[in-house]
N, C-alpha and C positions, 0 to 999 in steps of 0.2 A: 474333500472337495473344496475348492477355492471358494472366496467368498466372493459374490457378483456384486459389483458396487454400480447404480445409475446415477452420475454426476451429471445434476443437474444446474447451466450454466449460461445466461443469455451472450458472454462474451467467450471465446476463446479463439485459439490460435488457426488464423495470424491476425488477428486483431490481439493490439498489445493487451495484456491482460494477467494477473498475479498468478491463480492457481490455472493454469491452464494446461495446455499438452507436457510441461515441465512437471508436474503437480502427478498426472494421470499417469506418463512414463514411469515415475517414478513406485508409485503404487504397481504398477503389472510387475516392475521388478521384485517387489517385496509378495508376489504371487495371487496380486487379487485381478480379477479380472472389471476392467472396466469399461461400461459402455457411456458415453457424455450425449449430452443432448443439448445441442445448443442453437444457434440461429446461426441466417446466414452472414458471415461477416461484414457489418456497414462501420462499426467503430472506430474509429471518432467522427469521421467525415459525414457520414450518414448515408452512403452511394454502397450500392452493392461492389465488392472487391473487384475486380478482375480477375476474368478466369472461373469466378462462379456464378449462378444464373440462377433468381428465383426460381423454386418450385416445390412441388409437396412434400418431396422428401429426400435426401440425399446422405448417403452413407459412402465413408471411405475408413480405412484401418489406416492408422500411423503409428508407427514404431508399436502394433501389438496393441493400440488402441481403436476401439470402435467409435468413430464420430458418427451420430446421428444431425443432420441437420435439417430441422422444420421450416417454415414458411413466417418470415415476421412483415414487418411495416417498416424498411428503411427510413431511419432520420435521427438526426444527433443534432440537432442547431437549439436556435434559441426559443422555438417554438415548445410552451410546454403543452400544447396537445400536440403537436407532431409526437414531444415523447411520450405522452401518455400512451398513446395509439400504438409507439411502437412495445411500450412494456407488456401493455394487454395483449397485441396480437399474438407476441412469441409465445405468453401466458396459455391464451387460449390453444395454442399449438402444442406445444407441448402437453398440456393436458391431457388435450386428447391420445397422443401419441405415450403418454406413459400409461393412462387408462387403457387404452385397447390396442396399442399395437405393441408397446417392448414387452422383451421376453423378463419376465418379473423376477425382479432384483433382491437379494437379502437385505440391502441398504440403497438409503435414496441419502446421497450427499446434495446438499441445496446450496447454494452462494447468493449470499445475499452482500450489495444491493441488488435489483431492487427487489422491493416486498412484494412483488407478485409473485416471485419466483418460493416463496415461503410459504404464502395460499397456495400454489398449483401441488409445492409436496406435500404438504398437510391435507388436499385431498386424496393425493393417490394416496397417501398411508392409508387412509380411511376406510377406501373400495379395496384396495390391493394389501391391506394388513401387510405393510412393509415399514419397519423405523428408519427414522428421518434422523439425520444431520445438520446442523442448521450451523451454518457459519458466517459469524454476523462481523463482516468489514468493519463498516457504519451503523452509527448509533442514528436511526432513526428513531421521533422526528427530530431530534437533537442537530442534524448534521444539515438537514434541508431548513431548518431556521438560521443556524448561524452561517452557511454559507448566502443565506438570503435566497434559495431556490425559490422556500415556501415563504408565505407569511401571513396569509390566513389562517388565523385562528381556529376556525371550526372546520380547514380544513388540516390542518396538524394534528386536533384532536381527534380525526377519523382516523387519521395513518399510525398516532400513537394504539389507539384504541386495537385498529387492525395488527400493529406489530407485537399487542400482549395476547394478542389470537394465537399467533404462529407460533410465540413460546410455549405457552399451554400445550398445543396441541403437539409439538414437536417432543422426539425423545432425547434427545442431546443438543446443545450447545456448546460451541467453538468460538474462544473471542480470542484479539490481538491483544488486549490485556488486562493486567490485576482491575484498571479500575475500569475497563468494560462490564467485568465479571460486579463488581461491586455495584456497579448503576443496576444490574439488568436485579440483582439480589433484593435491592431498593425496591424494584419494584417489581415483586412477588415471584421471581422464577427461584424455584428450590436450590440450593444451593450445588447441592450432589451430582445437578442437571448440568453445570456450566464447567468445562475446561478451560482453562488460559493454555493454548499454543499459537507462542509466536511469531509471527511471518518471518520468512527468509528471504535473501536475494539473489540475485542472478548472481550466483558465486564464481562460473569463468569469466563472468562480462566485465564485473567491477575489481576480480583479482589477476587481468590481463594488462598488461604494460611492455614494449616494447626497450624503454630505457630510454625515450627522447624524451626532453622539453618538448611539449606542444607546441605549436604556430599560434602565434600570441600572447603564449603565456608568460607573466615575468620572470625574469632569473632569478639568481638566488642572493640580490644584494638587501631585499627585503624581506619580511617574514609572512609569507603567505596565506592568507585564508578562503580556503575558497566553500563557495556555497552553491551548489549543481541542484539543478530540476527547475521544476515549475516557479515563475515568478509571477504572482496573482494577488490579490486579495488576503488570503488565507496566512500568506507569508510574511506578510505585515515589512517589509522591507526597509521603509522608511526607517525605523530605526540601526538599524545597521548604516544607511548612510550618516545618519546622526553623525552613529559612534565613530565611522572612519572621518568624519570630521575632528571631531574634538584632536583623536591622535594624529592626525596631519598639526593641529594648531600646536600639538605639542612634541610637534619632530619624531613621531614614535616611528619606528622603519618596519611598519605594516603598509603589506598593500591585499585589501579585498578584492575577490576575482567570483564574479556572477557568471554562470555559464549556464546557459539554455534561456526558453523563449518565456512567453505569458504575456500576460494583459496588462502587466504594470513595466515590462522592460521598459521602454520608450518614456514613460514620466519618471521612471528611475534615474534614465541617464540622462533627461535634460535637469532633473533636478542635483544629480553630480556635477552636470557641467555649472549649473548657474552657481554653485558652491563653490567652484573652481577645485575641486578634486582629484589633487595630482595620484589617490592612494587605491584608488577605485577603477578596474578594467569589468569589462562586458565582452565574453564570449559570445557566439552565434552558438546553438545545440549543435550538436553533435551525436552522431549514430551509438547506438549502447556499446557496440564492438569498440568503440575507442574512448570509452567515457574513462577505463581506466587507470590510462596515461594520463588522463588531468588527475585523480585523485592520489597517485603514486606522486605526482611533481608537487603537491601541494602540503604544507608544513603544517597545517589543521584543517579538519572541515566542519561547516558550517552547517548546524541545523537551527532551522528560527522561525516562530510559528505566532500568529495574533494572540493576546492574551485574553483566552477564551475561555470557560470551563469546559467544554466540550473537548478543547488539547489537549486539559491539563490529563485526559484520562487515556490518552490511545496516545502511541508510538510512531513518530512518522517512518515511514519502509526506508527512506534513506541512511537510519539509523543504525540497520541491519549494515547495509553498503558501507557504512565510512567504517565499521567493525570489521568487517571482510576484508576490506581495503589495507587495514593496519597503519591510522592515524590516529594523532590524537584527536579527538572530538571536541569540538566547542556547542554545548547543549543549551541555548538558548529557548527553550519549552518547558513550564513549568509542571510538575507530578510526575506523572510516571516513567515519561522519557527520562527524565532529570535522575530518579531515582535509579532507573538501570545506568547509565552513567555512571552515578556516585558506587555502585552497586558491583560494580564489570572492573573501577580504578580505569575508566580506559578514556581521562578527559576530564574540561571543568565544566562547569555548569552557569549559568546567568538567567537572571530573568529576562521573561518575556516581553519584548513592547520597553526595555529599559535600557537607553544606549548608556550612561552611566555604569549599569552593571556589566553591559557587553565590552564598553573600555578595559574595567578592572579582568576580567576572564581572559583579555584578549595580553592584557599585562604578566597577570599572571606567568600564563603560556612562555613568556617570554622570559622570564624571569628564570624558568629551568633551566637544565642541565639538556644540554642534547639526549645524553643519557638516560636523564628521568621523561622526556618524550619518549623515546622509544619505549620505556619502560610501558608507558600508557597504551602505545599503540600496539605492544604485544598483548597485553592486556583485552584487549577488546578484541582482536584476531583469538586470543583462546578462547574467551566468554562465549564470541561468537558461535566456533565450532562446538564448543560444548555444550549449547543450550539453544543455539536461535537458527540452527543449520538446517539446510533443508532435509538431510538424509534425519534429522531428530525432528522435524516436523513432519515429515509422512510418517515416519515412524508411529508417534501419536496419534496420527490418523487412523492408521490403520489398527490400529492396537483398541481403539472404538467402534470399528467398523467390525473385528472379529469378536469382539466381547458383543456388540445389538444381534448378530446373527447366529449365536448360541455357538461360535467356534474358539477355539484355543490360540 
């Protein structure tokens, strides 16, 4: 008899989202049956989708999947009780709904953020004797201080307090990596409890290319680095204009290329122009169907992240992407990322927050042999498939999901 898995998820498809109907698909292939319970899609914008219409309950099958979807509290903005209201209500929805109306599962898969959704399966495990899965994104409260969400004190201390609840109470944990697995160690979960599998990426989306040069993008009389996704906070970017300074003052024939949106584009690029930045272009985003025409024309990609302790220990998901992609990587995040880098041969490494060391990394690069690029960027296209692919992370999925359910 197949194993019934209830994935339990306040975002999925089509609201963008990591493990979603890609995630589930993939599971009913490898013969588990899954029902998901998730909410009605408002994310990011916080407006109910179009085409769906609050109400008590809503079920459709996609591709062999059951979506169940409950009733929440539409809102994504910058009100933190609007979000509160919306975690709790799906919370309270779901609960109910896993307590007395789904048809009872061998396994409750949980995705966390956020930590409601870790209390709603650690109580059905509770009433409904079903083991839990617990896959923990983010490092809460780790992740709501240094992004600046939170910053009360005593209210950090509740959500820490709350998130050694859900460990305890939970039978397995799933981190994105070694030193997720080592914080959560630090602080009291058994070791035996805790998996390291990797996230994967949209592997047609970022391994699709046509064979053009983008619109915009420079030709190839310079050597390219580009650096895709979110531009915020987080990404600490200012250095990277630093460093494309310095190498302009010293004629290096690099030009950096930022592609997609955020919060810091605009004092990014008045802060290029007032430098007068002849080495530096800014893309508009672009649809994921075409992201892999920019990563295919570009001669390294760029990952760069604030020098935080909380980086040094998670992997950013683009890092999976520029491995898929088959480039060399320029890994400006210090610990673990850095270390799969050095790890894979697939790219240099620089510190964080350090445009000096992002000079020498970017020199480096340049300093090879076309031939020993490529050599890197095969390197990480194999690492990838062999270790960070989606088809080897359901795999492990599922290989815990039939070991908690007493199956083979």
């Amino acid at each position: 008899m197949a194993v019934r898995v209830l994935l339990l998820t306040q975002w999925f498809d089509p609201e963008p989202t990591f493990k979603g109907l890609l995630f589930a698909r993939e599971l009913v292939k490898l013969g588990i049956q899954v029902e998901v319970v998730t909410g009605f899609p408002n994310y990011p914008g916080g407006g109910i989708y179009p085409g769906y219409k609050l109400r008590m309950l809503q079920k459709e099958v996609i591709d062999g999947v059951l979506v169940t979807r409950v009733p929440l509290y539409p809102s994504h903005g910058q009100s933190g009780v609007g979000r509160i209201i919306n975690y709790v209500s799906f919370a309270a929805a779901s609960l109910f709904y896993g307590l007395f109306l789904a048809k009872r599962p061998d396994v409750i898969y949980a995705y966390h953020p956020p930590l409601t959704i870790g209390f709603v399966a650690s109580i059905i495990r509770f009433f409904r004797r079903v083991p839990v899965v617990y896959d923990v994104q983010d490092m809460w409260p780790d992740t709501l201080s240094a992004t600046g969400m939170f910053s009360n004190a005593r209210a950090l201390k509740v959500v820490s307090k709350g998130c050694d609840w859900v460990y305890r109470s939970v039978d397995h944990i799933a981190v994105l990596s070694p030193g997720f697995r080592r914080l959560l160690i630090e602080r009291g979960v058994p070791e035996e409890k805790i998996d390291v599998i990797y996230n994967w990426c949209a592997e047609d989306t970022v391994t699709r290319s046509i064979g053009l040069l983008p619109a915009g993008f420079p030709d190839t009389a310079n050597f390219r680095v580009l650096f895709a996704g979110n531009m915020g906070k987080a990404q600490a970017l200012d250095s990277v204009i630093e460093a494309a300074k310095i190498l302009q003052s010293r004629a290096v024939p690099v030009t950096f290329i930022f592609l997609g949106g955020g919060v810091e584009v605009t004092r990014l690029q008045n802060k290029a122009a007032e430098e007068g930045l002849q080495n530096v272009v800014f893309l508009p985003a672009v649809p994921m169907a075409e992201v892999g025409d920019y990563l295919s024309s570009a001669d390294a990609l760029l990952v760069h992240l604030k020098n935080d302790p909380l980086f040094s220990i998670t992997i950013p998901s683009k890092t999976q992407a520029y491995m898929a992609a088959g480039k060399p990587i320029l890994m400006a995040v210090d610990g673990d990322a850095a270390e799969l880098v050095v790890r894979s041969q697939c790219g240099v490494t620089a510190e964080s927050e350090n445009p000096k060391s992002l000079v020498a990394a970017v020199q480096s690069l340049l300093a090879m042999s076309p031939e020993d690029r490529l050599e890197m960027a095969e390197n990480g296209r194999k690492y990838y498939l062999d270790h960070l692919s989606l088809s080897k992370g359901v795999e492990s999925f599922a290989a815990i999901f039939r070991r908690l359910a007493g199956r083979k």
